[in-house]
N, C-alpha and C positions, 0 to 999 in steps of 0.2 A: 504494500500500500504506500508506503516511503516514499518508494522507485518511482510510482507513476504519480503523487504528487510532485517529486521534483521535477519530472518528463512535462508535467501541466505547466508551472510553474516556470521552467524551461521556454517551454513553445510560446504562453503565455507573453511572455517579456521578449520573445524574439518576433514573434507576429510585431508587439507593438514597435519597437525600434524600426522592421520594415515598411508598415502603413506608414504612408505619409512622407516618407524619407528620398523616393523615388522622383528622380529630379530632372524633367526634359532637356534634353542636350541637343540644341540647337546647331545650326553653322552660320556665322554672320555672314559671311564672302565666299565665295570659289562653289566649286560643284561640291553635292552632295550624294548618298547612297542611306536611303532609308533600310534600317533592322528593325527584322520585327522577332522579338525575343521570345520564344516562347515557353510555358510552363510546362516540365515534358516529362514527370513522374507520375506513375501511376495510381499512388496512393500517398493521399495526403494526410489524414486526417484519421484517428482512431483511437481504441480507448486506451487513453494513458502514452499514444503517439504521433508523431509528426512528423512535415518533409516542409522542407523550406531550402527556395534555391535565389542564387542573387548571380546579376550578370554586371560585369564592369570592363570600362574603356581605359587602356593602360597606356595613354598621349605617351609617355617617355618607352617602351615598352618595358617598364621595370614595375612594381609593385606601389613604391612610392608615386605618390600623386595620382594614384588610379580613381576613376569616377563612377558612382554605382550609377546605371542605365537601367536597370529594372531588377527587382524582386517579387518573390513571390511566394507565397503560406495561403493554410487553406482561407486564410480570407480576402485573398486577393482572383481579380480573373485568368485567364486564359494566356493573355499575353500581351504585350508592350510594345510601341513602336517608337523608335526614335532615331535621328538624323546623324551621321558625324560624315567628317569630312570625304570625299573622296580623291582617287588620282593616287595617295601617296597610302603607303603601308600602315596597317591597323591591328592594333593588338588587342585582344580579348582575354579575358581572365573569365571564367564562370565557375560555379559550385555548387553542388548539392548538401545539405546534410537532414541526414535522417535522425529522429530520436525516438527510442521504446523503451521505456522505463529506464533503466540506470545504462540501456545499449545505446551506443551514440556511432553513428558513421558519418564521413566526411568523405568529398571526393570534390577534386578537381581537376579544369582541362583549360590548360591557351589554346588560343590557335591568335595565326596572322596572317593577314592577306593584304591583297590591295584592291577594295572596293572600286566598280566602275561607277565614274557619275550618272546617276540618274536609276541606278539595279535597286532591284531591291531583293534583302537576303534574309533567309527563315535562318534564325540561329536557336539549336537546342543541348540541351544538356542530358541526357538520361543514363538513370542510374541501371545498371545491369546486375551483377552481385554484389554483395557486401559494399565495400569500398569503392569497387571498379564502375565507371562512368566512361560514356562515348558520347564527342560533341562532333557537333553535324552544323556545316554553313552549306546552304542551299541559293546558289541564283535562280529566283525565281523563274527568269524569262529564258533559263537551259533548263532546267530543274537539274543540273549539276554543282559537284563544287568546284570554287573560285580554281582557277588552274595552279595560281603559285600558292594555296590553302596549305600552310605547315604547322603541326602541331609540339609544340615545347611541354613533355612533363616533367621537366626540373624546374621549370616555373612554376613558383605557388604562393598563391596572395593569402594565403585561408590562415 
């Protein structure tokens, strides 16, 4: 009983920190490439547990100065869209974590590419076993990934 009040408790205080916190990122000048982030686990929400995933834009590609572009817990929707620059290389940082009474998982994945102006790309995260996650950038108008799409897991913002 513990375990899954601190799992409540938990999820509780990390929903609230997410709500509201999700901050549109714009491009004032030059071309753009609209992501639409989407929420890509199966199960959110249950007794005593949770899945909360958050995606961010890593401008330097390093962790410091990264920007969260969208989150998501079961009180949020489906998925996010938002703007950043295109023409030049883009780093993405995403992560899942899941929590069940005192079990806790974590996963994360980069990827970077170089968005075309005017594309727009499905970006997900999903969890597969335990810890292991596969993230997926889709051009909408190929339904392929970006050609130069590389993914770094020695990078990790989490």
């Amino acid at each position: 009983m513990r375990a899954i009040m601190k799992s409540a408790i938990f999820v509780a205080i990390f929903a609230a920190t997410m709500t509201g916190t999700v901050q549109s990122q714009g491009t004032s000048a030059g071309a753009s490439a609209t992501f639409v982030f989407r929420k890509a686990y199966d199960r959110g929400l249950g007794f005593g547990s949770s899945t909360a995933q958050s995606y961010y834009h890593l401008p330097a590609g390093v962790c410091q100065g990264r920007r969260r572009l969208a989150s998501f817990s079961w009180l949020s929707g489906a998925e996010r869209e938002r703007q950043l620059p295109a023409g030049a290389p883009v780093t993405l940082w995403m992560s899942t974590m899941r929590a069940s009474g005192a079990w806790r998982s974590n996963c994360g994945k980069s990827v970077r590419f170089t968005p075309r102006p005017g594309a727009t790309y499905d970006v997900a995260l999903r969890a597969v076993v335990g810890s292991h996650c596969e993230a997926s950038v889709v051009d909408r108008s190929t339904g392929q990934a970006p050609a130069d799409l590389s993914f770094d897991d020695k990078l990790d913002c989490g």
